[in-house]
N, C-alpha and C positions, 0 to 999 in steps of 0.2 A: 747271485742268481741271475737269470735272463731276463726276471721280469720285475718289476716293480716289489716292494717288499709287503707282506699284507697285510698290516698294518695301513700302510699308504695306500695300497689299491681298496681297502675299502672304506676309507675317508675320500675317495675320489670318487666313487661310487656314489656314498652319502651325497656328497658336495652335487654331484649333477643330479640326482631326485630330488633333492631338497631345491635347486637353481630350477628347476623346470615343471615344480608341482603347479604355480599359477602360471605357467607358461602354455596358454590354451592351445597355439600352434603346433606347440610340440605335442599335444595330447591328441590332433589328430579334430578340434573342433576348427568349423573353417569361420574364414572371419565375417561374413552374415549373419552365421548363427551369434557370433558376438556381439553384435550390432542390435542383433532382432530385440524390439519389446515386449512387453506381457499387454494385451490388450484387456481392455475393463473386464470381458466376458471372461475371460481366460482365468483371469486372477477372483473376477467372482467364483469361479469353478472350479478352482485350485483349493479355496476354503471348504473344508470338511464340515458336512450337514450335524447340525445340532441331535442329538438322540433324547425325542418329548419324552417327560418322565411316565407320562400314561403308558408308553411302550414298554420303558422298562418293567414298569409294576406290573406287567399285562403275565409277563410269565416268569415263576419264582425258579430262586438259584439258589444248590442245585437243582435242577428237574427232577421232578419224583421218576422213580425207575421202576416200573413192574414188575408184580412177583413174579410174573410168569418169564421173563426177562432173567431173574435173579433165580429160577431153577433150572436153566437150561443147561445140558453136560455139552461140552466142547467135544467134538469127534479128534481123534487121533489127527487127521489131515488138515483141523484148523489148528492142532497145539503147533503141528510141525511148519502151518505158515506162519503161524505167530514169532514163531525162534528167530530171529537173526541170524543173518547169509555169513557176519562178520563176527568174529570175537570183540567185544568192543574193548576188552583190556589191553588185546597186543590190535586190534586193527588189522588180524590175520582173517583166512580164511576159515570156518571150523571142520 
């Protein structure tokens, strides 16, 4: 053939993702940003807030749901936005 055989062309492929995944340059981060540190505030604020168990007891799960909620008929124009734009079997259009 004219080009490489593909077998080979896609182990050369692999080969240069895999040679340039920790290659920051090549990803397009410049090298400040590689330099840069996390300052105290930053990395305090980085850490996700505790969730106090009062909160959570505060409100049960699931949430109770209304009868009045649990009688209500859907109109024709909320079942049709309900539907799916896509078949999600084939990923077609329907």
């Amino acid at each position: 053939g004219l080009g490489l055989d593909p077998e080979r062309s896609n182990l050369t492929s692999r080969t240069k993702f895999f040679d340039n995944v920790l290659n920051y340059s090549y990803s397009g981060v410049k090298k400040p940003a590689l330099k840069a540190t996390c300052s105290d505030r930053i990395c305090k604020l980085s850490v996700p807030k505790l969730i106090s168990a009062e909160y959570l007891d505060a409100k049960p799960l699931p949430a109770p749901v209304p009868q009045s909620a649990l009688r209500v008929k859907s109109t024709s124009r909320i079942q049709e936005l309900a539907r799916p734009k896509y078949d999600i079997a084939t990923f077609g259009m329907k």
